[in-house]
C-alpha positions as MATLAB code, in Angstrom:
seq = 'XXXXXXXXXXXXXXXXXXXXXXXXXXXXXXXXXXXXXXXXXXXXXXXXXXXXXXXXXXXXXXXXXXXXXXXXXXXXXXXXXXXXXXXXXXXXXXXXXXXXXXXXXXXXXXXXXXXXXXXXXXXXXXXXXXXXXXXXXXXXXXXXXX';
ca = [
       0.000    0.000    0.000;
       2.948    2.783    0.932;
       3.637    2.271   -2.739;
       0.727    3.060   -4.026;
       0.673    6.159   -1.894;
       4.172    7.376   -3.161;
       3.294    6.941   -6.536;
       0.336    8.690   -6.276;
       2.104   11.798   -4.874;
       4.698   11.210   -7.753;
       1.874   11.949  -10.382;
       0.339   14.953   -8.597;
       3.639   16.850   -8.371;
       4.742   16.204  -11.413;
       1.046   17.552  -13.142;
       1.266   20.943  -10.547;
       4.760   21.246  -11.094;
       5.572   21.992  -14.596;
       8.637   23.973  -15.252;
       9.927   25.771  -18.218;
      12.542   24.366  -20.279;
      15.211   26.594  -22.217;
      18.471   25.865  -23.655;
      21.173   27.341  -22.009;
      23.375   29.672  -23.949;
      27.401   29.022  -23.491;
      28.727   32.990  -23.553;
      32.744   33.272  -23.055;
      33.834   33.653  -19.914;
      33.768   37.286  -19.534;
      30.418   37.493  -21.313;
      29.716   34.892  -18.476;
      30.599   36.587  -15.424;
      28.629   39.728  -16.743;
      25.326   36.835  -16.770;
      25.871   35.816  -13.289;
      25.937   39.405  -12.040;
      22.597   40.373  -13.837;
      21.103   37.237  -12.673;
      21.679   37.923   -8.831;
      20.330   41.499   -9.756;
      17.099   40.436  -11.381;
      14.122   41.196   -9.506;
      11.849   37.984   -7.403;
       8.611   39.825   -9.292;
       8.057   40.489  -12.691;
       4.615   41.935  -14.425;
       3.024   40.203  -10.846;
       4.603   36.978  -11.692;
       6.876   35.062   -9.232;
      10.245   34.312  -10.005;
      10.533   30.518  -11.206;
      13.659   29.731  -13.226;
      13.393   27.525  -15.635;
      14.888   23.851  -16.003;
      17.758   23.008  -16.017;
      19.060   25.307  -13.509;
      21.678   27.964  -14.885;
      22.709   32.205  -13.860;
      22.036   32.096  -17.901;
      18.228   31.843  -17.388;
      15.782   32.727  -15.358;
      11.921   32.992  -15.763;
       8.823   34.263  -14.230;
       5.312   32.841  -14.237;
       6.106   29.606  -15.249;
       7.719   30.087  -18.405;
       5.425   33.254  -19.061;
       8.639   35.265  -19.518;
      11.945   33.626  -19.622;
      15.231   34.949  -19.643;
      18.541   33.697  -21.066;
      22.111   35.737  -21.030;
      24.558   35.551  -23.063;
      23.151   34.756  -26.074;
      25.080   34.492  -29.786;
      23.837   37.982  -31.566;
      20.593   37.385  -33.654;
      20.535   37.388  -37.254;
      17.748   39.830  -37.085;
      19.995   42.663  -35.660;
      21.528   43.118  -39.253;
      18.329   43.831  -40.641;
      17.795   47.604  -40.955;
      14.107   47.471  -40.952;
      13.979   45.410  -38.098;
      11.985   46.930  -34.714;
      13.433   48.022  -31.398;
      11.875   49.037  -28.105;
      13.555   51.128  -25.604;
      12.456   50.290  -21.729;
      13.991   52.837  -19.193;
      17.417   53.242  -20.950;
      17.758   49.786  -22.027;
      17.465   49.196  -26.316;
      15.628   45.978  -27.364;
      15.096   44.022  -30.799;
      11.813   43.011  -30.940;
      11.178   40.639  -32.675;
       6.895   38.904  -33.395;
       6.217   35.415  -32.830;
       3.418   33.261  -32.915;
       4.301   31.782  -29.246;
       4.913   35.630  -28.086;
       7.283   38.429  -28.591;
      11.129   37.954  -28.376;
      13.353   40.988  -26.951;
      16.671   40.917  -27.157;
      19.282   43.648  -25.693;
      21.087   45.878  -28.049;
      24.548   47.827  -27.506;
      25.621   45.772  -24.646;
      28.349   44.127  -23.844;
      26.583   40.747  -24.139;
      22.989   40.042  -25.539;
      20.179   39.481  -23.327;
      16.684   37.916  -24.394;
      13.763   37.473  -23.208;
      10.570   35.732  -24.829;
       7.589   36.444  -23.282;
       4.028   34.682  -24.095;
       1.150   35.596  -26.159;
      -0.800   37.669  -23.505;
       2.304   40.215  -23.963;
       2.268   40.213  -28.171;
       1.347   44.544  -27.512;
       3.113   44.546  -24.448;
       6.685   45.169  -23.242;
       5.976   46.227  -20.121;
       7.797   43.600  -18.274;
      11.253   45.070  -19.989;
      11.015   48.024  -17.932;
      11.423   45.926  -14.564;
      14.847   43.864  -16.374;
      16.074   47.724  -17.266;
      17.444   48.272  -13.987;
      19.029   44.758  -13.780;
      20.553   45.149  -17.027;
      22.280   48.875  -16.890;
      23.816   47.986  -13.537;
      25.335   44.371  -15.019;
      25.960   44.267  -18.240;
      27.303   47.600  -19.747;
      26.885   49.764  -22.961;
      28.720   48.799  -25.759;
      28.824   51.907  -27.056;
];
């Protein structure tokens, strides 16, 4: 009978439980370091939503709302930023790509010293919002390229 038990609270963790899943960018090691320092900076709130990094654990990513908006540092630099007629967003001193997709807008830093994105889900396709509580974060951690 104890089995039964156990396995039963096996199944209803695992179907309350769900975490996001990113891959987990490999920066350089200075690029790195700058990554760690923003993620001990970000905030435990975002847009109302509780901090809950996503799986597995990394100071590359972090996430809020259960994969509602996810963060990863130290990205490679998107194709998109050599397209002139691409979009940006600026959020309290901090420049963003923006890029549309059908699972949600993508952000992704511009001028820094390494790139920072962050996908957010389809309830924020007209609004960046959320940016504007990762601009602090990101000016004190990662600097201007520029």
């Amino acid at each position: 009978m104890p089995a039964v038990v156990l396995l039963s609270a096996a199944v209803g963790c695992s179907a309350t439980d769900a975490t996001a899943s990113v891959a987990v960018p490999s920066p350089p090691p200075p690029e790195a370091k700058l990554c760690d320092a923003l993620h001990k900076a970000l905030p435990k709130t975002l847009a109302g939503l509780d901090r809950k990094d996503p799986e597995p654990s990394s100071e590359l990513t972090a996430g809020w709302g259960d994969g509602a908006i996810v963060l990863r540092c130290g990205i490679p630099r998107p194709a998109k930023m050599t397209d002139p007629a691409a979009n940006a967003v600026e959020a309290d001193g901090v420049n963003w790509l923006v890029e549309q997709r059908d699972s949600g807008p993508r952000f992704t830093t511009t001028y820094r010293k390494t790139y920072v994105e962050v996908t957010m889900g389809k309830q924020y396709a007209n609004d960046a919002t959320p940016l504007a509580g990762l601009a602090e974060p990101v000016k004190k951690t990662v600097p201007a390229s520029l």
